[in-house]
DSSP file (Angstrom, degrees, kcal/mol; ACC not computed):
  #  RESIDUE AA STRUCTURE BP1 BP2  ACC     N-H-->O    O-->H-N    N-H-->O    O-->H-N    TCO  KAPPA ALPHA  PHI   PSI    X-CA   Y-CA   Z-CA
    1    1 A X              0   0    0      0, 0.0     2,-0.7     0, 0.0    89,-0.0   0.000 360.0 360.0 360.0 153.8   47.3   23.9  -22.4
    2    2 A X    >   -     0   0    0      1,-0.1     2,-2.9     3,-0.1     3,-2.1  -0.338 360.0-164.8-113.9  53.4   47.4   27.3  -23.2
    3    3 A X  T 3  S+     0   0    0     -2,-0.7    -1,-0.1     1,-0.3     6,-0.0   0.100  81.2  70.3 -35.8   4.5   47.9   27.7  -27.0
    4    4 A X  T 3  S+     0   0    0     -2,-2.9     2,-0.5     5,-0.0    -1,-0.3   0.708  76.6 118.2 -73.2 -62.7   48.8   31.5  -27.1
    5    5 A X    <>  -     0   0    0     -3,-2.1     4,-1.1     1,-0.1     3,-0.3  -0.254  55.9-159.7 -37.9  86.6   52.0   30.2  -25.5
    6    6 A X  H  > S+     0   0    0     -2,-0.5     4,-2.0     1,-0.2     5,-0.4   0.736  85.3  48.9 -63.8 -38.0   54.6   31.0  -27.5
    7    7 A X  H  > S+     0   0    0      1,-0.2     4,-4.6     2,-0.2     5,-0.4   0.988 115.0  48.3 -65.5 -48.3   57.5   28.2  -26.1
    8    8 A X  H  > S+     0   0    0    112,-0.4     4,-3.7    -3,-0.3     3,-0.4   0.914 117.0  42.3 -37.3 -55.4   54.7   25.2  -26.3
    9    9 A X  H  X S+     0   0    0     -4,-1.1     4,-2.8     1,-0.2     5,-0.5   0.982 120.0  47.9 -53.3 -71.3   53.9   26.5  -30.1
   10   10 A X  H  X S+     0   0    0     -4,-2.0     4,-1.1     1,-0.2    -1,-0.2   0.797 115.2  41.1 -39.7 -31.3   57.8   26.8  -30.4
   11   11 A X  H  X S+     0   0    0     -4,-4.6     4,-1.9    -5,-0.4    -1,-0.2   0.843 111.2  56.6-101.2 -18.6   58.7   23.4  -29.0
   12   12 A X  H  X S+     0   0    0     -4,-3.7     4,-2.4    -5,-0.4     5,-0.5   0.873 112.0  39.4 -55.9 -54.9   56.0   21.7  -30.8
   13   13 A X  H  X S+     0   0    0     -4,-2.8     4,-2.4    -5,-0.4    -2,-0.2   0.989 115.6  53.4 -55.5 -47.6   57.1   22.8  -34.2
   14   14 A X  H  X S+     0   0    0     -4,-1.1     4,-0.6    -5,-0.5    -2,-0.2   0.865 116.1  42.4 -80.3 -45.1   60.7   22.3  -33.1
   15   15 A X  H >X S+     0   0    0     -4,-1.9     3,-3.0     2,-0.2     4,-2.0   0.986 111.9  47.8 -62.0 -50.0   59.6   18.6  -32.1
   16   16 A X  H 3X S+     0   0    0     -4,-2.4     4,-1.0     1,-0.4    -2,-0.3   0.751 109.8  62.4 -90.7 -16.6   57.3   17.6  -35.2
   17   17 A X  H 3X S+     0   0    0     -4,-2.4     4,-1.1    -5,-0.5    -1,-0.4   0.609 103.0  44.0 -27.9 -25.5   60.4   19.0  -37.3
   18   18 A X  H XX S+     0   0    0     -3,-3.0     4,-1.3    -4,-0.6     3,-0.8   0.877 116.8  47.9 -86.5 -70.8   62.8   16.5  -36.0
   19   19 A X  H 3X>S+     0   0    0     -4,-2.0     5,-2.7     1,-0.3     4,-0.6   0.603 116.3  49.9 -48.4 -21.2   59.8   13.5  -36.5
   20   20 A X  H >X5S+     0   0    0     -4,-1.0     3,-4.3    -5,-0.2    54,-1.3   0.992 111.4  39.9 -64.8 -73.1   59.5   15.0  -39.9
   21   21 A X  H <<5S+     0   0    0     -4,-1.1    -2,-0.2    -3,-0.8    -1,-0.2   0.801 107.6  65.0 -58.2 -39.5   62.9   15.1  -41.0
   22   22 A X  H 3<5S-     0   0    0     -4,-1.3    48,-0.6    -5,-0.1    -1,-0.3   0.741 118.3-115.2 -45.0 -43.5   63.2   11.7  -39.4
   23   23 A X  H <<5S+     0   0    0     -3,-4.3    49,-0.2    -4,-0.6    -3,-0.2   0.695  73.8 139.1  93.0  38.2   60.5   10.6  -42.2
   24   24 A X     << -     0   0    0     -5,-2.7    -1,-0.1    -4,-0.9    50,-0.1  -0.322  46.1-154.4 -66.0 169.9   57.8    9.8  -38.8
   25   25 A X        +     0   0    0     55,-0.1    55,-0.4    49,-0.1     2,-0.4   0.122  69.4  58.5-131.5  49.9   54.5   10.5  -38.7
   26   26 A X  S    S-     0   0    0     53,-0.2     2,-0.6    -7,-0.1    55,-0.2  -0.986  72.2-128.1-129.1 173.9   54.0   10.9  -35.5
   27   27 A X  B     +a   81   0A   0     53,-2.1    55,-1.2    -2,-0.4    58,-0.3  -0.760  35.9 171.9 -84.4 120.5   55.2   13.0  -32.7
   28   28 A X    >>  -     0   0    0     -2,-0.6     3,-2.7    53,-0.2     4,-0.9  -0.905  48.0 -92.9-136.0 169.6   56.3   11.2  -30.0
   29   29 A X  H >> S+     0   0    0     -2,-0.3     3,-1.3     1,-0.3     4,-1.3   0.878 125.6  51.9 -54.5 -49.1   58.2   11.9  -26.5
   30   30 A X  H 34 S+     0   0    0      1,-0.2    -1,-0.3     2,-0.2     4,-0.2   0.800 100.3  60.2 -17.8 -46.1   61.6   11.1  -28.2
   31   31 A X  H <> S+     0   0    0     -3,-2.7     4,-1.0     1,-0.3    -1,-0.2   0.610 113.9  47.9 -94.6 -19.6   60.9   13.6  -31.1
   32   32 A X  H <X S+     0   0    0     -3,-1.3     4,-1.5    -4,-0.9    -1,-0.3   0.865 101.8  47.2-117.8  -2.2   60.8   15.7  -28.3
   33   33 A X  H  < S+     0   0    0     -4,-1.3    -2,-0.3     2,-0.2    -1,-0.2   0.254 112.7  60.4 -84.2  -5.0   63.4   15.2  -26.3
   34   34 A X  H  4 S+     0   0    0     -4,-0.2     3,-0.4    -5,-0.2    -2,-0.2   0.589 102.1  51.2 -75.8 -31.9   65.4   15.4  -29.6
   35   35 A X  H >X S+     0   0    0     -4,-1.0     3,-1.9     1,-0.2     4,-1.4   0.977 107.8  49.6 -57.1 -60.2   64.2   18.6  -30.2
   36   36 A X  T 3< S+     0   0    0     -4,-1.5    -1,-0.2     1,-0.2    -3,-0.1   0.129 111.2  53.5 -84.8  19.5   65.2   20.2  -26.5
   37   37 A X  T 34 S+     0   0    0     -3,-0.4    -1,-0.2     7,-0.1    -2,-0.1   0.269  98.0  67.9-122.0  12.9   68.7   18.8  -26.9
   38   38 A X  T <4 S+     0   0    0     -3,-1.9     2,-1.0     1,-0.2    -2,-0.2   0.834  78.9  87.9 -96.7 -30.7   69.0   20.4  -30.1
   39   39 A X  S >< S-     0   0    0     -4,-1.4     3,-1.8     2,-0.0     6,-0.3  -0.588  74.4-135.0 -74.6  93.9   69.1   23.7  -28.9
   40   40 A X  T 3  S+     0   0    0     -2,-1.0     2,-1.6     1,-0.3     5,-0.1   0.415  86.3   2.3 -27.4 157.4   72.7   25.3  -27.9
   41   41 A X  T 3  S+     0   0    0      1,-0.1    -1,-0.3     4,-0.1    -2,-0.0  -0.059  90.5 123.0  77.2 -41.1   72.3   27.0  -24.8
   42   42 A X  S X> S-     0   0    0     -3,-1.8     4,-1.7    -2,-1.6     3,-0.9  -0.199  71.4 -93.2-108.0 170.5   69.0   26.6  -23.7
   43   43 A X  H 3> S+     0   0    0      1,-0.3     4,-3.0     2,-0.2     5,-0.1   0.661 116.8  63.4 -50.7 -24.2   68.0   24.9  -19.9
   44   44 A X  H 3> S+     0   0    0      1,-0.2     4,-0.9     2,-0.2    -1,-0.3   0.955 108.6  36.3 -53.0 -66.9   67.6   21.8  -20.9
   45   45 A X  H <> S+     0   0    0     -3,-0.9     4,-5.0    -6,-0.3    -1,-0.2   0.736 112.3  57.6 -64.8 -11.5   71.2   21.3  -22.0
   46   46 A X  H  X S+     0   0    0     -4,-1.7     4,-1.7     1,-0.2    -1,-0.2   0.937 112.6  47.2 -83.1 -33.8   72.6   23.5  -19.0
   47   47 A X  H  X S+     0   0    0     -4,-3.0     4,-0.5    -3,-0.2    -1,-0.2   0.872 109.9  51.9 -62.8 -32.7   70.5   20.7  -16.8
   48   48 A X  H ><>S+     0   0    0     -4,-0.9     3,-2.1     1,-0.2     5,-1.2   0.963 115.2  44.3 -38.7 -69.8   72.1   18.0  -18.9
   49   49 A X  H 3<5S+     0   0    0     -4,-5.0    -2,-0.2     1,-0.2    -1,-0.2   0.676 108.4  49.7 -40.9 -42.9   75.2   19.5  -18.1
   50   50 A X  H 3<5S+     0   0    0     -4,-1.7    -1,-0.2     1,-0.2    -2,-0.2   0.424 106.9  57.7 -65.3 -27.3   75.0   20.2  -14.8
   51   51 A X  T <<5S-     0   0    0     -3,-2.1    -1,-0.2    -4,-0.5    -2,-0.2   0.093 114.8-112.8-103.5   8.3   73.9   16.6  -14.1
   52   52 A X  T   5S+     0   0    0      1,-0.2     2,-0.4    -4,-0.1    -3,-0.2   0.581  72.7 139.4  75.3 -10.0   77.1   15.4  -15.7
   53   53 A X      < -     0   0    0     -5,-1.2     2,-1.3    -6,-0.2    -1,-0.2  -0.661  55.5-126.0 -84.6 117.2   75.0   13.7  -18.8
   54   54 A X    >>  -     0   0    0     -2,-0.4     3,-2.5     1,-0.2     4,-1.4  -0.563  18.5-154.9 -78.3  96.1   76.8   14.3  -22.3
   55   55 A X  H >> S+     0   0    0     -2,-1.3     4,-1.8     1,-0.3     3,-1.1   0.694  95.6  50.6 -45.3 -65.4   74.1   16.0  -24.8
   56   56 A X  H 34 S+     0   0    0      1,-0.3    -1,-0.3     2,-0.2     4,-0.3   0.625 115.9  46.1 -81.5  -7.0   75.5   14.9  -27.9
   57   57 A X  H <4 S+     0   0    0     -3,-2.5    -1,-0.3     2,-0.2    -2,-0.3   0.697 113.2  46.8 -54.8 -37.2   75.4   11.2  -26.3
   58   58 A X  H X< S+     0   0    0     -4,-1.4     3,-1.8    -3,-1.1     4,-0.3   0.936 108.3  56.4 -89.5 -30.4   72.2   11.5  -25.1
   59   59 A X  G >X S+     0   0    0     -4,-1.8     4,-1.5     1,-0.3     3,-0.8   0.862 111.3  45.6 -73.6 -21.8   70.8   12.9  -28.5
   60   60 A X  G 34 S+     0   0    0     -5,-0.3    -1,-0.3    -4,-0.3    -2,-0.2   0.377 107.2  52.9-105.8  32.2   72.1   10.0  -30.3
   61   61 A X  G <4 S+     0   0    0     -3,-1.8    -1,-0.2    -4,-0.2    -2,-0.2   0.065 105.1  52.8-130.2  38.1   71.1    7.3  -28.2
   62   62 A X  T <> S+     0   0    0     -3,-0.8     4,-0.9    -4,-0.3    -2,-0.2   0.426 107.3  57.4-104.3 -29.0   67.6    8.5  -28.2
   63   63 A X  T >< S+     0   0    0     -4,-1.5     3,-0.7    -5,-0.2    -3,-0.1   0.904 107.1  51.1 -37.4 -47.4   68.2    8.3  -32.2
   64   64 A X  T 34 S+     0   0    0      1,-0.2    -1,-0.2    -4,-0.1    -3,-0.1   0.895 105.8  54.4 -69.3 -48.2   69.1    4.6  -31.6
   65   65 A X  T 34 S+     0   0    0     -4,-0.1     2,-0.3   -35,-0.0    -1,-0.2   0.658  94.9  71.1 -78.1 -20.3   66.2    4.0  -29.8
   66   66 A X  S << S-     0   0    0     -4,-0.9     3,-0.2    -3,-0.7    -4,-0.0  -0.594  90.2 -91.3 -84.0 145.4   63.4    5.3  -32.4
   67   67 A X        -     0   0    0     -2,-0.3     3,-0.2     1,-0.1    -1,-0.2   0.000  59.1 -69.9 -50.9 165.8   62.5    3.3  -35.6
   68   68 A X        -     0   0    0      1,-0.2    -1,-0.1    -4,-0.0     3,-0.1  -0.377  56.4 -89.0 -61.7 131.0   64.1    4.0  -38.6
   69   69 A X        -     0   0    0     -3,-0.2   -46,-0.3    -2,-0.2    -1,-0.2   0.331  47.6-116.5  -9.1 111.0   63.7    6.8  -40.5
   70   70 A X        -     0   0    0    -48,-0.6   -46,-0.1    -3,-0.2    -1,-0.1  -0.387  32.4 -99.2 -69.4-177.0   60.9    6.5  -42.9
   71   71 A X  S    S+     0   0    0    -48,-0.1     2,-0.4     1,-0.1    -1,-0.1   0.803  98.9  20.2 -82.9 -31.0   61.5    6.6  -46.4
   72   72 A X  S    S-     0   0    0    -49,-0.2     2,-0.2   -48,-0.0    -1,-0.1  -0.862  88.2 -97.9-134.2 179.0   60.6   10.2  -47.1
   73   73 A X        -     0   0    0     -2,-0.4   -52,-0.1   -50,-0.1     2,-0.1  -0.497  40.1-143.6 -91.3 158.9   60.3   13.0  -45.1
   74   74 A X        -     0   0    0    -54,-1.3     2,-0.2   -55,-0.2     3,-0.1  -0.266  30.6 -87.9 -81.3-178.9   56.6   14.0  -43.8
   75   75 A X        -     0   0    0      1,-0.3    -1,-0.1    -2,-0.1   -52,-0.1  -0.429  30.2-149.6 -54.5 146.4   55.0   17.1  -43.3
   76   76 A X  S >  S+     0   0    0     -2,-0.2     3,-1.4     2,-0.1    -1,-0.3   0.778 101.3  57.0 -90.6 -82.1   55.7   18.5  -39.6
   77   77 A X  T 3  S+     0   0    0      1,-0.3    -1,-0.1    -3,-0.1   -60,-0.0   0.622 107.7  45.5 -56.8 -25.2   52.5   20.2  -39.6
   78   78 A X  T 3  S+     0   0    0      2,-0.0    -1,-0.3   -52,-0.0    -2,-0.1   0.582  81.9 112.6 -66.3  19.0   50.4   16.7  -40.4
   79   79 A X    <   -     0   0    0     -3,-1.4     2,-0.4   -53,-0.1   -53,-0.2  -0.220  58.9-148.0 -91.9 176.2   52.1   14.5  -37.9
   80   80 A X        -     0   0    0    -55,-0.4   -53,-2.1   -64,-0.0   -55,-0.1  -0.995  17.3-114.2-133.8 128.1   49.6   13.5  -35.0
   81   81 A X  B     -a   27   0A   0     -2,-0.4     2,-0.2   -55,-0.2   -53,-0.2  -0.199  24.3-130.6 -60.7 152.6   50.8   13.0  -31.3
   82   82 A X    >>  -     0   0    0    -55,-1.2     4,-1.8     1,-0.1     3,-1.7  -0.818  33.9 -95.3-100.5 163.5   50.6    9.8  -29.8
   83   83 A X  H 3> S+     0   0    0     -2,-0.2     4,-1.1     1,-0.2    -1,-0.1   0.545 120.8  53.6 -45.5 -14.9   49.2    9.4  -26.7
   84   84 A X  H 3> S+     0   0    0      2,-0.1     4,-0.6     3,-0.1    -1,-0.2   0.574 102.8  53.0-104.8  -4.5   52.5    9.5  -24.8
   85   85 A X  H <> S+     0   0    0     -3,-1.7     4,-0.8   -58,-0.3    -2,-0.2   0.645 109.4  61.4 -90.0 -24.6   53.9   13.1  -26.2
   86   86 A X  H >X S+     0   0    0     -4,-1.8     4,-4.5     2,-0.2     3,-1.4   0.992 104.2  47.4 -30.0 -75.8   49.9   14.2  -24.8
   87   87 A X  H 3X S+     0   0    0     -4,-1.1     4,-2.3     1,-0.3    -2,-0.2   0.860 111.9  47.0 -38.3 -64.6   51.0   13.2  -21.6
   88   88 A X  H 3X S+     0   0    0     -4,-0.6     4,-1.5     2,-0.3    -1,-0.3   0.488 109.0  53.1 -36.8 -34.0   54.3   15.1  -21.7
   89   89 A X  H <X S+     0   0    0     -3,-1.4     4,-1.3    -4,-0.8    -1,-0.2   0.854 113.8  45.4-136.8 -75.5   52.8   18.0  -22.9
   90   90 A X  H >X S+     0   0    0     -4,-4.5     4,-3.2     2,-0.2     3,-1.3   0.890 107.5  56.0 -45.6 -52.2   50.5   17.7  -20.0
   91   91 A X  H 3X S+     0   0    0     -4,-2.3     4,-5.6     1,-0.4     5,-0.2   0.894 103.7  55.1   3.6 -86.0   53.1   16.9  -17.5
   92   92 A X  H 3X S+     0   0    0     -4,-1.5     4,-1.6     2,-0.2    -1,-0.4   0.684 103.7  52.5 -40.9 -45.0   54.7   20.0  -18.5
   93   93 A X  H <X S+     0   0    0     -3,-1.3     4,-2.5    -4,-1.3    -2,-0.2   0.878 113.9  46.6 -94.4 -52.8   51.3   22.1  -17.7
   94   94 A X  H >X S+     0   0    0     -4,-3.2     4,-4.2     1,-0.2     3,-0.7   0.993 107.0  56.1 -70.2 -36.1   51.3   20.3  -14.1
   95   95 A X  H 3X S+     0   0    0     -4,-5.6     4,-0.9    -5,-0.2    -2,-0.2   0.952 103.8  55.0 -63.7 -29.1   55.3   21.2  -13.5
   96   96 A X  H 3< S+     0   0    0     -4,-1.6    -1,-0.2    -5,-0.2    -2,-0.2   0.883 114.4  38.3 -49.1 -37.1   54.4   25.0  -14.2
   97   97 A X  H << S+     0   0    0     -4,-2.5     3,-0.3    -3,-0.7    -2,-0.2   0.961 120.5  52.4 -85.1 -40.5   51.5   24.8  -11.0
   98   98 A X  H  < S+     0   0    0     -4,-4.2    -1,-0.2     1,-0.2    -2,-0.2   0.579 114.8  42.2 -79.2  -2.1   54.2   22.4   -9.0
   99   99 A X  S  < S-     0   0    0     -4,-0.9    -1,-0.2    -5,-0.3    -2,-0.1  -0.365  80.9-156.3-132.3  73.3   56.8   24.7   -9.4
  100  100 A X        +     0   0    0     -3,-0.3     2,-0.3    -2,-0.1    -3,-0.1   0.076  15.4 173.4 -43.7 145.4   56.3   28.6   -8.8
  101  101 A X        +     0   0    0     -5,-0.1    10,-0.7     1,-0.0     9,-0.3  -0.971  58.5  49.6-137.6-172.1   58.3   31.2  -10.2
  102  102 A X  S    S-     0   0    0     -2,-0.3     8,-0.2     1,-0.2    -2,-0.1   0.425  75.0-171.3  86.4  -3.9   58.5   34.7  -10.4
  103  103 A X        -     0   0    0      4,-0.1     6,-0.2     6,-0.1     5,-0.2   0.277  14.7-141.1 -32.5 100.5   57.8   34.5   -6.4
  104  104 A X    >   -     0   0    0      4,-2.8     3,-2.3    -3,-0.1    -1,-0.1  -0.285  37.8 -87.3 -56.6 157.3   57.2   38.3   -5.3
  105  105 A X  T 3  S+     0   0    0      1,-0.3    -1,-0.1     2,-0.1    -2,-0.1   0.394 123.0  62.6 -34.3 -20.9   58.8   39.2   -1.8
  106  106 A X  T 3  S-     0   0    0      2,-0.1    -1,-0.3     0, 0.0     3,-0.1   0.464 120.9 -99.7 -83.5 -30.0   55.7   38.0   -0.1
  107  107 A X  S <  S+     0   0    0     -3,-2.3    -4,-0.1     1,-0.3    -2,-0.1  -0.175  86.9 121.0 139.2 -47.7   55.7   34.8   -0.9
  108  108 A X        -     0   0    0     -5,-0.2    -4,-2.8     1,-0.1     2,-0.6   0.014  65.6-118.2 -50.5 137.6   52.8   35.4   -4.1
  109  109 A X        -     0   0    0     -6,-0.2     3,-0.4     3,-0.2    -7,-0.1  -0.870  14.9-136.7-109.0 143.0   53.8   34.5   -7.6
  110  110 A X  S >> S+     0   0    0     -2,-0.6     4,-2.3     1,-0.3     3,-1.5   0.783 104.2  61.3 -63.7 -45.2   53.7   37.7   -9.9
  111  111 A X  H 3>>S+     0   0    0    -10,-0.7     5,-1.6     1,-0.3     4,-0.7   0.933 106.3  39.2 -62.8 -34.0   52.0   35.5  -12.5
  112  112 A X  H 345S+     0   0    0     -3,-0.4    -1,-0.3     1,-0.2    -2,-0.2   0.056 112.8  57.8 -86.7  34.1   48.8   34.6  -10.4
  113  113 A X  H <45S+     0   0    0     -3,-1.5    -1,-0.2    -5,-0.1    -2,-0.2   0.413 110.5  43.0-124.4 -31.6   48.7   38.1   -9.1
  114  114 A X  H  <5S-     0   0    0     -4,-2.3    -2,-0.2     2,-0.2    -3,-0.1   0.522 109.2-122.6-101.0  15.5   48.5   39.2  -12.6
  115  115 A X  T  <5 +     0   0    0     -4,-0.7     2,-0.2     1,-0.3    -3,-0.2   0.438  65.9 143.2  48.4  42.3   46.1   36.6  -13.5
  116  116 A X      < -     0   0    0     -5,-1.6     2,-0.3    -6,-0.2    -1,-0.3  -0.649  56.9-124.3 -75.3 135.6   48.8   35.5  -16.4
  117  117 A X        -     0   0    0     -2,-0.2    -5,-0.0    -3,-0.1    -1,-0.0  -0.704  36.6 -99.8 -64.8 145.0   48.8   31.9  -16.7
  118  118 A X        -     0   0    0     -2,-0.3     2,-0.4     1,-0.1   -22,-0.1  -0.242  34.0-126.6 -65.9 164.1   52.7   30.8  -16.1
  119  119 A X        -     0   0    0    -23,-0.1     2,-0.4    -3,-0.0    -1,-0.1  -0.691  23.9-126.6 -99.8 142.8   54.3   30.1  -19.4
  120  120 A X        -     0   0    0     -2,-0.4  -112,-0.4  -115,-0.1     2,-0.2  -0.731  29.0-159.0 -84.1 151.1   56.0   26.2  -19.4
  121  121 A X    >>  -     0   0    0     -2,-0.4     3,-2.4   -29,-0.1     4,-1.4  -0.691  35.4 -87.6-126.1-180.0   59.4   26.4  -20.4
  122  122 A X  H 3> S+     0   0    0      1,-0.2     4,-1.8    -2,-0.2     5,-0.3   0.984 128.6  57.2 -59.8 -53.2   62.2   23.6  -22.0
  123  123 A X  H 34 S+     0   0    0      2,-0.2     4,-0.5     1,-0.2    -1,-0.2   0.685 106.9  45.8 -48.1  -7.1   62.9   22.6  -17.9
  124  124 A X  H <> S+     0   0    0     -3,-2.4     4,-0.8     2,-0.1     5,-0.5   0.903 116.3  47.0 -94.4 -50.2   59.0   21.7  -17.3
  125  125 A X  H  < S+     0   0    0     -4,-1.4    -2,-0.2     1,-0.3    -3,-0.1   0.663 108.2  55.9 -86.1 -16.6   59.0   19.7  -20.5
  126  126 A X  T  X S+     0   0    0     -4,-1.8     4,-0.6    -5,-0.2    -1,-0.3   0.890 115.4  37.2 -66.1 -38.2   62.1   18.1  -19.6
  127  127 A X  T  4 S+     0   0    0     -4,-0.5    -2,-0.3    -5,-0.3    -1,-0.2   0.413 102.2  63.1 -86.9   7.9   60.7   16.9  -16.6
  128  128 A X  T  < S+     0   0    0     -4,-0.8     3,-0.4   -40,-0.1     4,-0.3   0.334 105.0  56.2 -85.4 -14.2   57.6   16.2  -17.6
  129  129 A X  T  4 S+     0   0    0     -5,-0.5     3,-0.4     1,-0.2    -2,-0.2   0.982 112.0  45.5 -77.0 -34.0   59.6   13.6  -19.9
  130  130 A X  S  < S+     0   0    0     -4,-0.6    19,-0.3     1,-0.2    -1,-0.2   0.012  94.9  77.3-103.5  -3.5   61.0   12.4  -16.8
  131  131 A X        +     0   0    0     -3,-0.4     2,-0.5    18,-0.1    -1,-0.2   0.525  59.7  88.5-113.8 -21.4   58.2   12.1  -14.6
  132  132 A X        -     0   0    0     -3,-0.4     6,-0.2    -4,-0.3   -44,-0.0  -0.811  66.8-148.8 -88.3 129.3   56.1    8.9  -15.5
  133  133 A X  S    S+     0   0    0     -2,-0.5     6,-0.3     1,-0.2    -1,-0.2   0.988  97.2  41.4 -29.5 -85.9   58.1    6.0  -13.1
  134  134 A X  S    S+     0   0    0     -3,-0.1    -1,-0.2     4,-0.1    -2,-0.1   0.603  78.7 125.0 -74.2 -32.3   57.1    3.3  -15.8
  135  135 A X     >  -     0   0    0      1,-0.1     4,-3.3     4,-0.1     5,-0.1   0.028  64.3-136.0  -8.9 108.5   57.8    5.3  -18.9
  136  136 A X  H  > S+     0   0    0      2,-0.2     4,-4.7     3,-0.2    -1,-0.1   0.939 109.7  57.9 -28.1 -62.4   60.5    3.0  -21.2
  137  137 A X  H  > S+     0   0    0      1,-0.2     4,-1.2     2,-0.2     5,-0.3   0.930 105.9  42.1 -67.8 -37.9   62.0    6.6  -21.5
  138  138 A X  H  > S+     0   0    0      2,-0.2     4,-2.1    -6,-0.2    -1,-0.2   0.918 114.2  48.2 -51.0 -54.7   62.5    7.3  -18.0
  139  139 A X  H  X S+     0   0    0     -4,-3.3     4,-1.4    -6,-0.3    -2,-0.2   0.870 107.4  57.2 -52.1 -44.6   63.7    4.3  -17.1
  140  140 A X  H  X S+     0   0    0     -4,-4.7     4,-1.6     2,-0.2    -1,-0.2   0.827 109.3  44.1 -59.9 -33.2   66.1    4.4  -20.0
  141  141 A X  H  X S+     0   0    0     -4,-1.2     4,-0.8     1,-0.3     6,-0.5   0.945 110.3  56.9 -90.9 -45.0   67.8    7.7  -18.9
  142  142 A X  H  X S+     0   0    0     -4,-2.1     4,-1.4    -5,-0.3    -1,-0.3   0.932 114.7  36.2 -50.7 -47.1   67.9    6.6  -15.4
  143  143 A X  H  < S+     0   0    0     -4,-1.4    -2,-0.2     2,-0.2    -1,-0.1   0.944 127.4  36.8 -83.1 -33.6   69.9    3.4  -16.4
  144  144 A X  H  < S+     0   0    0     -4,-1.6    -3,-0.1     1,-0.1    -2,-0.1   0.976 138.2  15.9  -4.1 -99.3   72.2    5.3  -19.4
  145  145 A X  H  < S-     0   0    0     -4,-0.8    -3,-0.2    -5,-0.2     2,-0.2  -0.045  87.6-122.6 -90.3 -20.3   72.5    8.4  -17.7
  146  146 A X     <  +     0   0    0     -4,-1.4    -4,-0.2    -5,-0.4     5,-0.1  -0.105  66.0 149.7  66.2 -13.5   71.7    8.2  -13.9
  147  147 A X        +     0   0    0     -6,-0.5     2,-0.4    -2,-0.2    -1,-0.2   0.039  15.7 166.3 -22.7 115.5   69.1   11.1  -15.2
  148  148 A X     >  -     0   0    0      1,-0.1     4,-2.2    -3,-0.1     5,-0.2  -0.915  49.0-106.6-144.1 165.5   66.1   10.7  -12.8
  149  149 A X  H  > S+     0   0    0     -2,-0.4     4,-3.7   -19,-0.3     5,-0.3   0.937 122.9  46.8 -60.1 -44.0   62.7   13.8  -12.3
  150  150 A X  H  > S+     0   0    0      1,-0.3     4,-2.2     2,-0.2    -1,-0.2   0.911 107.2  55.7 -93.0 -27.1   64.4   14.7   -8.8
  151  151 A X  H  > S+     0   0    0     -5,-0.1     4,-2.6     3,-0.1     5,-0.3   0.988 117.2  29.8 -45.5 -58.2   67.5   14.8  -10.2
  152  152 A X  H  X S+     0   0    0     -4,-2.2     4,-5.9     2,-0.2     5,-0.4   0.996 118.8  56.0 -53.8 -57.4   66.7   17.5  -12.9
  153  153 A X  H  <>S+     0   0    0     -4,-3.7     5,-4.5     1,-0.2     6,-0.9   0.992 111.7  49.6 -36.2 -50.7   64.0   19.2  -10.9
  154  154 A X  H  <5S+     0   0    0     -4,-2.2     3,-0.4    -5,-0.3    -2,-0.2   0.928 111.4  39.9 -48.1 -53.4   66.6   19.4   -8.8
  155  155 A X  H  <5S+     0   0    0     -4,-2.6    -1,-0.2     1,-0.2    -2,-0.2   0.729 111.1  60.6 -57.0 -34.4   69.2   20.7  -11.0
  156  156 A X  T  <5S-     0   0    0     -4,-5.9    -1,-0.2    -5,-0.3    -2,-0.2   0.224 122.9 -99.3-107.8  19.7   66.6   23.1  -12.6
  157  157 A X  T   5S+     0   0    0     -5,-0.4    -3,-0.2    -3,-0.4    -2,-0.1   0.805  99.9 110.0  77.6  19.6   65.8   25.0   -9.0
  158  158 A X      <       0   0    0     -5,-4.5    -4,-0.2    -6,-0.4    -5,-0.1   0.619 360.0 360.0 -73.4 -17.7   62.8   22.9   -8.5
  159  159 A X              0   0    0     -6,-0.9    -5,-0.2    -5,-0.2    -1,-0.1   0.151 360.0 360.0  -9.7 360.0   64.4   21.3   -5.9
């Protein structure tokens, strides 16, 4: 992961702020799929939307599903990931190589031409949420929500 990369830096803070306020201390896939429904506007919700799935539903019954709130709030920056927001984080890194963009007229993507790495954006990390089969959280949004990886990919021009 590329740390230079302003959206990761941006959606990591954005995440270990919710677990903070939340009174967590860790970061976890939740914390972060609370985060990227929190923002108005941005792809995540316009894939939510698109898919028929209600944001401000879906953000509170991923609230339901994390423990209670600790008693006071943490620090964002001390929180620690768990091993399954790692993953996610990775995920996201592999949906940037599985899914080109910027695609030149030729065929070539603009980023490897200019030897930029691509930057991941809130649609990689949503589907990197969405991508482990056995993942509690996958599963859940698939039975909720009918919310499945090829759906979203789909939805988010991945197809």
């Amino acid at each position: 992961m590329d740390p230079s990369n302003t959206e990761i830096a941006r959606i990591v803070r954005g995440s270990a702020e919710a677990a903070a306020e939340m009174g967590h201390s860790e970061l976890d896939a939740e914390h972060i799929l609370l985060y990227l429904l929190s923002e108005p506007g941005n792809d995540v919700v316009h894939v939510f939307e698109s898919v028929g799935c209600p944001v401000e539903r879906a953000g509170a019954s991923v609230r339901e599903v994390l423990p209670p709130p600790g008693a006071e709030r943490t620090k964002a920056h001390g929180l620690r990931l768990t091993k399954r927001a790692e993953r996610v984080f990775q995920n996201a890194c592999l949906e940037v190589l599985r899914v080109p963009r910027n695609k030149e007229p030729d065929g070539s993507v603009l980023a490897e031409m200019q030897g930029a790495a691509p930057s991941i954006d809130p649609r990689d990390m949503l589907s990197a949420l969405l991508r482990d089969a056995g993942d509690p959280l996958t599963e859940w949004f698939e039975r909720e929500f009918g919310v499945t990886y090829e759906l979203v990919r789909g939805a988010a021009g991945g197809g």
